[in-house]
PDB file of N, CA, C and O in Angstrom, chain B, residues numbered from 101:
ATOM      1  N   UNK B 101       0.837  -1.175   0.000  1.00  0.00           N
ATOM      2  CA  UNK B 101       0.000   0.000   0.000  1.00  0.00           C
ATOM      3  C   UNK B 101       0.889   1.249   0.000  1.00  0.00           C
ATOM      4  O   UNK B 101       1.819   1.336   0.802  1.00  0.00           O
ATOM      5  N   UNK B 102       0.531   2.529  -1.171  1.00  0.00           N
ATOM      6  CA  UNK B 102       1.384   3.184  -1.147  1.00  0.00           C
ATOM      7  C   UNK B 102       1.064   4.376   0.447  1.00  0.00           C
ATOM      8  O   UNK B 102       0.160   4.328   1.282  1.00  0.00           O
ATOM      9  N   UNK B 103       2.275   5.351   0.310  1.00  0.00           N
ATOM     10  CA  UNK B 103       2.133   5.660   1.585  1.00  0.00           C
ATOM     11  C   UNK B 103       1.355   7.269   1.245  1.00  0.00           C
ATOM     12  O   UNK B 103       1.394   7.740   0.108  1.00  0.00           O
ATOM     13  N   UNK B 104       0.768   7.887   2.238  1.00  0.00           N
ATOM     14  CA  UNK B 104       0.210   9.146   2.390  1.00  0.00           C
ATOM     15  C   UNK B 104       1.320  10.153   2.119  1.00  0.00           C
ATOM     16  O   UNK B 104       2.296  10.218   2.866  1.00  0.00           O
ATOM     17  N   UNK B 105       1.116  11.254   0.629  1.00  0.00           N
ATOM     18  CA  UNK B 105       1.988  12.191   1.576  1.00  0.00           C
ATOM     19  C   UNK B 105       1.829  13.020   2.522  1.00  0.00           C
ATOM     20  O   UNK B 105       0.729  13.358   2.960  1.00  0.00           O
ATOM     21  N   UNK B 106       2.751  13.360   2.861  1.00  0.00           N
ATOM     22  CA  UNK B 106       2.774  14.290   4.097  1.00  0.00           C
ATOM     23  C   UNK B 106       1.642  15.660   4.366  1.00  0.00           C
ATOM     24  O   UNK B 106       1.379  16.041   5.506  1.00  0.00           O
ATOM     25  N   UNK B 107       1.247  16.084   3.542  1.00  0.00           N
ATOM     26  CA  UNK B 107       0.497  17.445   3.161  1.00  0.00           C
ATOM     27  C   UNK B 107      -0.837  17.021   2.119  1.00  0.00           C
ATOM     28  O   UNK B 107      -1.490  17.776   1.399  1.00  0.00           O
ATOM     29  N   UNK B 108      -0.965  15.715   2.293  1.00  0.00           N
ATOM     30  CA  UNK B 108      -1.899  15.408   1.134  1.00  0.00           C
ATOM     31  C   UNK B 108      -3.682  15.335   2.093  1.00  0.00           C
ATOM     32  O   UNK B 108      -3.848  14.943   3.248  1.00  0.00           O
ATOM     33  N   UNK B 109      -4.513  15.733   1.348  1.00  0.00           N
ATOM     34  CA  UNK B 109      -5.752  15.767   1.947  1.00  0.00           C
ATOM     35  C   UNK B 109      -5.948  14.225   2.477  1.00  0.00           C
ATOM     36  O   UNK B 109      -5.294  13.188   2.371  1.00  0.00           O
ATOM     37  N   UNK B 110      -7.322  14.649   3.170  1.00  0.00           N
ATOM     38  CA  UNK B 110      -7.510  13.444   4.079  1.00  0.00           C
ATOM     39  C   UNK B 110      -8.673  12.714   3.590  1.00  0.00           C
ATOM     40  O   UNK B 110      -8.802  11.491   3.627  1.00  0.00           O
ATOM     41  N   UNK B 111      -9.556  13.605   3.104  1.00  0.00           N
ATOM     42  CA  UNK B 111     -11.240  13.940   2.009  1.00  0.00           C
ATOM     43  C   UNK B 111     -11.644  14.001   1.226  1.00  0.00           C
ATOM     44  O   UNK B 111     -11.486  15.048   0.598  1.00  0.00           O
ATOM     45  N   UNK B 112     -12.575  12.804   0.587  1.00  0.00           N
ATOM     46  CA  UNK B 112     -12.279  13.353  -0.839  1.00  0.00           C
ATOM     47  C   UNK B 112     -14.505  13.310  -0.764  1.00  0.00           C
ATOM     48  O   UNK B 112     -15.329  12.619  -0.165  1.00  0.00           O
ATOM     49  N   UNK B 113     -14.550  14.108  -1.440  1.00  0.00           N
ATOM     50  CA  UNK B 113     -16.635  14.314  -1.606  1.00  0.00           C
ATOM     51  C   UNK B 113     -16.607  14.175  -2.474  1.00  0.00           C
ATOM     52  O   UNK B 113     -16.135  15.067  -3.179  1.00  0.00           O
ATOM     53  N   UNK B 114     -17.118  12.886  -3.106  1.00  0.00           N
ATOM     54  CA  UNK B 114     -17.764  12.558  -4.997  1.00  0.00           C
ATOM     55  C   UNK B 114     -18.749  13.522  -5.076  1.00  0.00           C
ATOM     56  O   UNK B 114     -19.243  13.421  -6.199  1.00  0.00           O
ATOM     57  N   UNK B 115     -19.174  14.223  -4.581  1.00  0.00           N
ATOM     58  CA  UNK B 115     -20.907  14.552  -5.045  1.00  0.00           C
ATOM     59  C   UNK B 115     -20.223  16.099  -5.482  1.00  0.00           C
ATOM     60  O   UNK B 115     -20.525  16.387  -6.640  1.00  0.00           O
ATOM     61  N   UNK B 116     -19.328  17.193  -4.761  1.00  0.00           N
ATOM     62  CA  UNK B 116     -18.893  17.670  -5.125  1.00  0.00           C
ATOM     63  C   UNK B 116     -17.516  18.367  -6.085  1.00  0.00           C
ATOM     64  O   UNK B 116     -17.295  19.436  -6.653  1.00  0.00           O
ATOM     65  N   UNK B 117     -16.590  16.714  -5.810  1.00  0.00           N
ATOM     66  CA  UNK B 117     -15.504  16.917  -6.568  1.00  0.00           C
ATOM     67  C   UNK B 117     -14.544  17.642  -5.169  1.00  0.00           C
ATOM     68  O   UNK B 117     -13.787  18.494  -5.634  1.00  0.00           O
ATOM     69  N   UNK B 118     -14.399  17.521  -3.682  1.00  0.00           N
ATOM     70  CA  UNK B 118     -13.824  18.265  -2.906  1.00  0.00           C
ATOM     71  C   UNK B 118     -12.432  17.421  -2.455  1.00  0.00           C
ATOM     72  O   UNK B 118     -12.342  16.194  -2.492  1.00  0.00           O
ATOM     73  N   UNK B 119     -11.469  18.255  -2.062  1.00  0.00           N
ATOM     74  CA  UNK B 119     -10.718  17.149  -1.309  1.00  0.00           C
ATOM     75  C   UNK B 119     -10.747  18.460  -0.432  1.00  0.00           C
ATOM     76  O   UNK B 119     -10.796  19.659  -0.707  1.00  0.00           O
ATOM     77  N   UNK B 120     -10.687  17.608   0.939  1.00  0.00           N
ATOM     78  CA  UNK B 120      -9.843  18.792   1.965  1.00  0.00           C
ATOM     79  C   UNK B 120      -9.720  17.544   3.563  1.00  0.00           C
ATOM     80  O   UNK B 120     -10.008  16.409   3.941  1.00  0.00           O
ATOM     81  N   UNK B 121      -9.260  18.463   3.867  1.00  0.00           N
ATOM     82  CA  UNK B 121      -8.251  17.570   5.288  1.00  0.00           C
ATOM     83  C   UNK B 121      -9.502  17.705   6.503  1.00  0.00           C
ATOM     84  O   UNK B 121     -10.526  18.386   6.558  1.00  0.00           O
ATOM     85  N   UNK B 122      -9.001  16.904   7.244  1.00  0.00           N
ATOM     86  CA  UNK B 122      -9.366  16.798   8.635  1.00  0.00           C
ATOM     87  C   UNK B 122      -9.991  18.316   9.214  1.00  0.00           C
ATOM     88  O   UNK B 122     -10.591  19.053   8.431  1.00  0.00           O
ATOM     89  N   UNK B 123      -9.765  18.745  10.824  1.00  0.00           N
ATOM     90  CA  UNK B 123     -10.135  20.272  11.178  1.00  0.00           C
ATOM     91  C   UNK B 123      -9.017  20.208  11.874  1.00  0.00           C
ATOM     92  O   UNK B 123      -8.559  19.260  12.511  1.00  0.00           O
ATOM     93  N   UNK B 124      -8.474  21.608  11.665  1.00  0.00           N
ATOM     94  CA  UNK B 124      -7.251  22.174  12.214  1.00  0.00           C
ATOM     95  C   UNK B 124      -6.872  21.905  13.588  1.00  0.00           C
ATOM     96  O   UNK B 124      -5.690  22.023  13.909  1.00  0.00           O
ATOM     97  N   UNK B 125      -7.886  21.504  14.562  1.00  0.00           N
ATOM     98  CA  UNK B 125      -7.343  21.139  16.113  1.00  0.00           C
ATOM     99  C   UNK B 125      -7.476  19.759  16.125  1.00  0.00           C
ATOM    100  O   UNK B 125      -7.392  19.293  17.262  1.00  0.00           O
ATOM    101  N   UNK B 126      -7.651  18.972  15.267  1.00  0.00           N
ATOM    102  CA  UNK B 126      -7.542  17.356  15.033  1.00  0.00           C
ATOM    103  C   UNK B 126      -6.305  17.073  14.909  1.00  0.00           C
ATOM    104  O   UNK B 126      -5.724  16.203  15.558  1.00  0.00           O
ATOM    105  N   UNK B 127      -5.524  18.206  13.574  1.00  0.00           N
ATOM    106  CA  UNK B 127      -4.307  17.694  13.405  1.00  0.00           C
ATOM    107  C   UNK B 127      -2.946  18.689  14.444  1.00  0.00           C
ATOM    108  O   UNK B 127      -1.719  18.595  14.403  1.00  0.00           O
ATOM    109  N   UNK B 128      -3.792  19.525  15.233  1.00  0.00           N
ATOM    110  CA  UNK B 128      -2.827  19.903  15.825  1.00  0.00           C
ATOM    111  C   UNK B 128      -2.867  19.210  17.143  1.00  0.00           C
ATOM    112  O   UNK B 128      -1.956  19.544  17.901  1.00  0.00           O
ATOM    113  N   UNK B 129      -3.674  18.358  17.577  1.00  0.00           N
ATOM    114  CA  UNK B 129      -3.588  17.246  18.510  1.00  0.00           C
ATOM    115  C   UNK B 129      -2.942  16.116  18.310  1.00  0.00           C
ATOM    116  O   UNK B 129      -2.523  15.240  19.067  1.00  0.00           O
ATOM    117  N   UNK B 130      -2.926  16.301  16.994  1.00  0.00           N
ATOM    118  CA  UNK B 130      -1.956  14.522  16.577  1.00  0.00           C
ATOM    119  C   UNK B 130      -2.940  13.655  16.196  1.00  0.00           C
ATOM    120  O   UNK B 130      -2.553  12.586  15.724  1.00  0.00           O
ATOM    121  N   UNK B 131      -4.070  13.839  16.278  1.00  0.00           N
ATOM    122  CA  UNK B 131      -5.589  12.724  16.113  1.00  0.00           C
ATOM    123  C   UNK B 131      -5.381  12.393  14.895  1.00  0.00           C
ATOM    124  O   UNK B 131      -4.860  13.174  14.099  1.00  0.00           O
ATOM    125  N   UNK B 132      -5.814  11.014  14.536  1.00  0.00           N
ATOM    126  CA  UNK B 132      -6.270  10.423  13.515  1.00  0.00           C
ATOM    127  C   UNK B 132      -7.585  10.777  12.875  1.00  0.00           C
ATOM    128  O   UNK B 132      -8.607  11.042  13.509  1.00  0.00           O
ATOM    129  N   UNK B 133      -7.484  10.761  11.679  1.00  0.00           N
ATOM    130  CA  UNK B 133      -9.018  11.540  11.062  1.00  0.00           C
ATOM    131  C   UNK B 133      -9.996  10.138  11.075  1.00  0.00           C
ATOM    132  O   UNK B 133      -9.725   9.031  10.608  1.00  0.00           O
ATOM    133  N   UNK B 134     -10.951  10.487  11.619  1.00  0.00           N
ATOM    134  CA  UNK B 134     -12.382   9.628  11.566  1.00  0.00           C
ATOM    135  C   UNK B 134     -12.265   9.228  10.188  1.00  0.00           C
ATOM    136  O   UNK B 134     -11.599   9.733   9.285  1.00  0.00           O
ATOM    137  N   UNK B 135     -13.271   7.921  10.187  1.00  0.00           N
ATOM    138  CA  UNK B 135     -13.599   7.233   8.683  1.00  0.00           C
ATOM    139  C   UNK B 135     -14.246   7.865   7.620  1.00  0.00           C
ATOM    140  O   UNK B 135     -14.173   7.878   6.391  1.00  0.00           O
ATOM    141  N   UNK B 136     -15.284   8.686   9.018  1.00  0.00           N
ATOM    142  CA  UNK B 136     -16.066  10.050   7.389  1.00  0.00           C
ATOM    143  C   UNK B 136     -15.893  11.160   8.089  1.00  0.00           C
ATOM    144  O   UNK B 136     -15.445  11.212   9.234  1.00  0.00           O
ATOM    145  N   UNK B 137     -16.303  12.222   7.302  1.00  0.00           N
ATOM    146  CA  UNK B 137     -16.480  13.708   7.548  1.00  0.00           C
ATOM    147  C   UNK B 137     -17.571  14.333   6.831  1.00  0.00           C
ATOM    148  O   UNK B 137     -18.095  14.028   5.760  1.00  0.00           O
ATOM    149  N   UNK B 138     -17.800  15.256   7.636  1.00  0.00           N
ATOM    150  CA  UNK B 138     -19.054  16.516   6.785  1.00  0.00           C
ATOM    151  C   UNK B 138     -18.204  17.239   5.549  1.00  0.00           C
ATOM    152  O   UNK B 138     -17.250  17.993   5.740  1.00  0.00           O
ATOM    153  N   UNK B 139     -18.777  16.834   4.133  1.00  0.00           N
ATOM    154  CA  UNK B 139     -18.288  17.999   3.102  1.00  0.00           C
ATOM    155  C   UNK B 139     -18.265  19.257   4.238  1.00  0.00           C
ATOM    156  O   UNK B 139     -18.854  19.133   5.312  1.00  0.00           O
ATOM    157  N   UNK B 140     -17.542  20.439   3.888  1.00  0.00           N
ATOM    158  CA  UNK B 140     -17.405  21.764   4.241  1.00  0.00           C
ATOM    159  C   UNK B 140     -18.175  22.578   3.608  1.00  0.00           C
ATOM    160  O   UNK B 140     -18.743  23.496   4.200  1.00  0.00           O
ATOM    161  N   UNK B 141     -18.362  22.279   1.807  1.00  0.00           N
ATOM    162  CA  UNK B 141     -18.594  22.225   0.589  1.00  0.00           C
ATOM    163  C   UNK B 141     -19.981  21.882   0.719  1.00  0.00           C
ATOM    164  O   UNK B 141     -20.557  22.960   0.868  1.00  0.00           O
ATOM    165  N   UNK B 142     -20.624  21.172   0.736  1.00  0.00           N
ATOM    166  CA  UNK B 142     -22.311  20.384   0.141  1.00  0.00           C
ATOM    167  C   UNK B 142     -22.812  20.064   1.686  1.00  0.00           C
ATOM    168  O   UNK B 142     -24.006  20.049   1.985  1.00  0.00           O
ATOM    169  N   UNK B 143     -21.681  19.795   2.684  1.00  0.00           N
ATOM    170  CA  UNK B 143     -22.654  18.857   3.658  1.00  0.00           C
ATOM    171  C   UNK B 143     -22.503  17.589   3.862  1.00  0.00           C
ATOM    172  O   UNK B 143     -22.285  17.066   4.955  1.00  0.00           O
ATOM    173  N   UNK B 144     -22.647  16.879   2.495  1.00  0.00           N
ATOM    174  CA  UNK B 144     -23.144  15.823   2.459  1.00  0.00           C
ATOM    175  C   UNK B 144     -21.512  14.995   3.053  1.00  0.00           C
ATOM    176  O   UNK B 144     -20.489  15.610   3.354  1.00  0.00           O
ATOM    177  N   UNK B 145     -21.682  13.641   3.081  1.00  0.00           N
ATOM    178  CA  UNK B 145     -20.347  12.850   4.413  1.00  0.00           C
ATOM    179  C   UNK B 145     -19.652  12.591   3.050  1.00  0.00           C
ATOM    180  O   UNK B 145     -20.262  12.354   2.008  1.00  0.00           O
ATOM    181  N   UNK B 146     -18.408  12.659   3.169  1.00  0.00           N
ATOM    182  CA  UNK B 146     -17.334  12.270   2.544  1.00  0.00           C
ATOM    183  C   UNK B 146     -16.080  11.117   3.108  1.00  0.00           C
ATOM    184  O   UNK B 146     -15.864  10.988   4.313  1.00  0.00           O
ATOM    185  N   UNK B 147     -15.366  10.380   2.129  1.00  0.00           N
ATOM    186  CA  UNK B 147     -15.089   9.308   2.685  1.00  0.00           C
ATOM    187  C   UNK B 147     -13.395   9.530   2.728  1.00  0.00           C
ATOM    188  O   UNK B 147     -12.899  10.615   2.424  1.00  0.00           O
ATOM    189  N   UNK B 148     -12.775   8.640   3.044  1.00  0.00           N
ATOM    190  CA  UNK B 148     -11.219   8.588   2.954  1.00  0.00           C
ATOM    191  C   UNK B 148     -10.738   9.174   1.836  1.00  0.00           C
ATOM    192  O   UNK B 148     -11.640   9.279   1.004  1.00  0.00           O
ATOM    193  N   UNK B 149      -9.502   9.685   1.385  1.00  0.00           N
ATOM    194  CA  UNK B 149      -8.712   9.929   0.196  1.00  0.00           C
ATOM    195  C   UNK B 149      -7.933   8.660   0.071  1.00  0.00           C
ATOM    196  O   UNK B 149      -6.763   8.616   0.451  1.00  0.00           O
ATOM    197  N   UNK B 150      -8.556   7.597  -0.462  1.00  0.00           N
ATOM    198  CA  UNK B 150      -7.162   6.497  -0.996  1.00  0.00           C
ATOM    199  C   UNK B 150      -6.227   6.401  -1.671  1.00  0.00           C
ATOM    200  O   UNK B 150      -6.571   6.408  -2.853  1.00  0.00           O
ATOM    201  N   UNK B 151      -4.474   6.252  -1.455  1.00  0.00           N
ATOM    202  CA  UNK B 151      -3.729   6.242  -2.413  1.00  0.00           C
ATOM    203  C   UNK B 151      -2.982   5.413  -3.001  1.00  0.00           C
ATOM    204  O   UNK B 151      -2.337   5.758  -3.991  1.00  0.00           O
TER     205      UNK B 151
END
């Protein structure tokens, strides 16, 4: 499995075409990003960025 880069989103929303990362006090805690997230964008839940 290839590896994450470093700066690469966390999000990706089919419905809108979005990628974007985690929330800024997730990754400044060190936390692992949950399995889904709220688009920022539409709302609607968005899933992992696989690479």
């Amino acid at each position: 499995m290839p590896i994450k880069p470093r700066n690469a989103p966390d999000y990706y929303c089919a419905n809108c075409d979005l990628q974007f990362w985690q929330s800024l006090w997730r990754r400044l805690l060190g936390l692992k990003p949950p399995p889904f997230a709220p688009c920022p964008k539409c709302g609607r839940i968005a899933g992992p960025l696989t690479y």
